[in-house]
N, C-alpha and C positions, 0 to 999 in steps of 0.2 A: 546697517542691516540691508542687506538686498545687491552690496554692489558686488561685481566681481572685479577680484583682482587675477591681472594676466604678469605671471612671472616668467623668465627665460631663462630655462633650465639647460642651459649651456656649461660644460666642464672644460676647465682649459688643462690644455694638453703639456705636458713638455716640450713646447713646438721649438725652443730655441737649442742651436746645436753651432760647439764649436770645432772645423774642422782644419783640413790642410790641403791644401792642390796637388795632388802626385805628382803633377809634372815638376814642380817648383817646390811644395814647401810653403809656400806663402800661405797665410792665414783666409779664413773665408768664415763668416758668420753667416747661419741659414735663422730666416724667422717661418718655420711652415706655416701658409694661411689655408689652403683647399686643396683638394686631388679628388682625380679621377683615376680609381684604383694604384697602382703605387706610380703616379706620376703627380708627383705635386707643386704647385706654385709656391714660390719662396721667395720673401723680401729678402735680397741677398746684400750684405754686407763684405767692403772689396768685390763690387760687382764688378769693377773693370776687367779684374782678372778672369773671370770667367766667362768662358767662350763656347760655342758649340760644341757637344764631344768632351767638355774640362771635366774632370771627378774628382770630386774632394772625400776624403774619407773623415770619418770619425772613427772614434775609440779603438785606433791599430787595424781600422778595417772593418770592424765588427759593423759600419753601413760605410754602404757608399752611395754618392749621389753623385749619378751622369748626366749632364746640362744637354735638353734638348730642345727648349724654343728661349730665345732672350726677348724681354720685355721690356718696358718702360719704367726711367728712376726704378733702378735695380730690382726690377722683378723676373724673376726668369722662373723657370719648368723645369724640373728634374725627376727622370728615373731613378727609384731606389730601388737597390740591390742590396740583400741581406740573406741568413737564413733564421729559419723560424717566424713570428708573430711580429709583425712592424712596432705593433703598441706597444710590445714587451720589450723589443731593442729599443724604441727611442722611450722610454720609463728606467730603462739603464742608463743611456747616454745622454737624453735629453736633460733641458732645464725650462722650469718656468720661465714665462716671458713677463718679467716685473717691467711696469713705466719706468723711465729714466729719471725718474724725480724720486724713484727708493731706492736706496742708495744701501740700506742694510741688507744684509744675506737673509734669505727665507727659511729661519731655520726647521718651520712647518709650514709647505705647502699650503694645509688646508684652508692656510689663514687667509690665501687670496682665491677661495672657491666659496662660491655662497651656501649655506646649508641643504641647499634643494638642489643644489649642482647634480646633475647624471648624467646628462648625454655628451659623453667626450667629442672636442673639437676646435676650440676656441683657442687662439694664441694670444686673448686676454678677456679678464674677469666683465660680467656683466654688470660693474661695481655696486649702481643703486641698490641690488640686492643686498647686497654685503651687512646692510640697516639692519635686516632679519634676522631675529634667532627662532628657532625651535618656539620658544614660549610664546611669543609675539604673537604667532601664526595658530597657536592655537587657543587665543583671545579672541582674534579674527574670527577664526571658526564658529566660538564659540555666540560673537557676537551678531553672526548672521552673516558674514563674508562667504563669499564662495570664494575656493582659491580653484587658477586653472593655469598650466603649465604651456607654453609656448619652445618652441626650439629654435635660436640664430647664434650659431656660428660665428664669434666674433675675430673680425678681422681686418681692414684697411680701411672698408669703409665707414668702420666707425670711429677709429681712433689717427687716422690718415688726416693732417691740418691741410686749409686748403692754401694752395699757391699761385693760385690767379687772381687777379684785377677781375674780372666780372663773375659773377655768381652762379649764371648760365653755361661758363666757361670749365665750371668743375666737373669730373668726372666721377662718379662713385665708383667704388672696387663691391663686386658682387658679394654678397657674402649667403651660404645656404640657410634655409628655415624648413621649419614639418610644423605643423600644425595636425591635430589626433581631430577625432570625430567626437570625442566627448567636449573637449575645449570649441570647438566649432558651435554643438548644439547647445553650449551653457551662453556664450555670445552672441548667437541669435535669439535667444530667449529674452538675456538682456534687452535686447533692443525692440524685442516684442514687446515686452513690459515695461520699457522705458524706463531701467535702472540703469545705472553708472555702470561705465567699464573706466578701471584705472588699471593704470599699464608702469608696472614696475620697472625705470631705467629707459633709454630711448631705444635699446635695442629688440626690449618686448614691443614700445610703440612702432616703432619701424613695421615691424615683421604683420602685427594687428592691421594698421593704416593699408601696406603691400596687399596683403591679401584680400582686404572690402573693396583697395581699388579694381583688382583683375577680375575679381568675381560678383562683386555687388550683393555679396553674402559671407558666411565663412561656411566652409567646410575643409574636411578633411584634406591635406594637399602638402607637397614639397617642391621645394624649388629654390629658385635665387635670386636674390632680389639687391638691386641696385636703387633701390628708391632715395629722390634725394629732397628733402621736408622742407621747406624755407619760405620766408613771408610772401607770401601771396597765395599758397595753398591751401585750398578747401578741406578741411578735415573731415571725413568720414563716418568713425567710430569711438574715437578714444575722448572721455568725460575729461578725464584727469589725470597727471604724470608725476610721479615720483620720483626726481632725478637728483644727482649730484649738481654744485658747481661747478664748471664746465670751463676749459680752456676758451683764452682768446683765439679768435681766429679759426675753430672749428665747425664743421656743419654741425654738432650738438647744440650751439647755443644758437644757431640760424632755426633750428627745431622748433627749440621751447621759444624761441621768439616769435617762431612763426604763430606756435597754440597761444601764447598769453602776450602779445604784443611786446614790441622792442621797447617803448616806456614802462612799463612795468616790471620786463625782466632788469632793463639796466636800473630801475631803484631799487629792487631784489640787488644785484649784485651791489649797490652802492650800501646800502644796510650792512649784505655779511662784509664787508669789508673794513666799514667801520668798527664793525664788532669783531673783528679779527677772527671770522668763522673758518675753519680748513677746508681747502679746496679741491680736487681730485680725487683718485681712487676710495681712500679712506678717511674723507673729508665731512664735512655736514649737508644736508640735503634739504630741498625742498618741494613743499606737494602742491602743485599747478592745480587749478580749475577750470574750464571753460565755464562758465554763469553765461554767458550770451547764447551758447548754445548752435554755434554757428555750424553744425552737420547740413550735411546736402541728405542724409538717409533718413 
């Protein structure tokens, strides 16, 4: 009773698209992560072939995409060109973007959208939610939880493993967030009153931590945040974390290492493993504490 839980109400899109090169023919997979009006960033697959100026079509034409800035490990920008509503073309021609570790065909979407899913944008699920049903949340409620909605845009930098030898060396990919003024006022309260905030999944705690860091408060605000969490960071805001088991070698598990220390998570992961707990998206999860209390706020 008292605490607030922060969920991020992110809805993934059909962000993944398979097309063809006009010039060539040759195959070209798009993963859409962000845009600025219809110019969007795209993990591109057979990036070699795409070059300034290259357009790949989809569905006989019905979009196309003209490559305008090339990035780094296949990221590049493209102009899309359609007619009608971009959402409603790529809701026809798009596909979910499933992890490569599911392997079966989605034969309902909804199943990798959390129940509080709304605000479209995400080119993957914010999974810890996924725990959630309908009834759960209104136990919560009923048991004294305040529930309070966040928004981030999941995209590279969360589910992006890292590839460098030092940890200073990684680069985060931005990814967007909104935070509303009711969710601002219910977590300044909290911390007036010195109740819990738990933050469902790392991607609500990311977007929570980003925003106490810029502003030394929360309020209302949108932007994009590259924040990147790993041991030695002073934590801010967040009491407690609801996460999945988390791939090796990602900044997720450098996270929760950071909040409940690297001995503790790695005998957390030596446990589910001996217990043969499932891992990733639709895996088993666990709920972190800080007890030391170690906030700077």
């Amino acid at each position: 009773e008292g605490d607030v839980l922060v969920r991020n109400n992110t809805r993934v899109i059909p962000a993944r698209l398979f097309g063809t090169k006009e010039e060539t023919g040759a195959h070209v997979e798009l993963l859409l992560l962000n845009h600025e009006g219809d110019v969007w960033e795209c993990l591109t697959g057979n990036a070699k072939v795409v070059k300034i100026g290259t357009v790949v079509s989809f569905g006989d034409g019905k979009l196309r995409a003209r490559c305008v800035e090339i990035g780094e490990k296949g990221l590049r920008k493209y102009e899309m060109i359609y007619d009608g509503i971009f959402m409603e073309v790529l809701e026809e021609l798009g596909n979910v973007p499933l992890p490569p570790y599911i392997h079966a065909k989605l034969d309902n979407p909804e199943r990798y959208q959390t129940v509080y899913a709304k605000v479209e944008g995400s080119a993957a699920a914010p999974t810890a939610g996924l725990h959630f049903t309908d009834e759960i949340f209104a136990q919560l409620k009923e048991k004294g939880v305040q529930i309070v909605d966040v928004t981030l845009h999941v995209g590279l930098g969360t589910f992006r493993p890292m590839d460098v030898d030092t940890v200073e060396d990684h680069q985060m990919h931005s990814e967007a967030y909104f935070m509303s003024s009711e969710t601002a006022d219910a977590l300044n309260l909290a911390i007036a009153e010195n109740r819990r905030i738990i933050t469902v999944g790392t991607t609500s705690t990311r977007t929570v931590e980003a925003i106490y860091n810029k502003y030394g408060t929360f309020k209302e605000c949108s932007g994009q945040t590259d924040i990147f969490i790993y041991p030695g960071y002073t934590w801010k805001a967040v009491d407690c974390i609801l996460t999945n088991f988390h791939l090796p070698k990602s900044t997720l598990i450098m996270m929760i290492c950071s909040f409940a220390s690297k001995p503790l998570i790695f005998k957390a992961y030596e446990h589910a493993i001996e217990e043969n707990y499932r891992f990733f998206s639709f895996g088993d999860c666990m709920f972190i504490t800080n007890d030391e209390k170690t906030h700077t706020r």
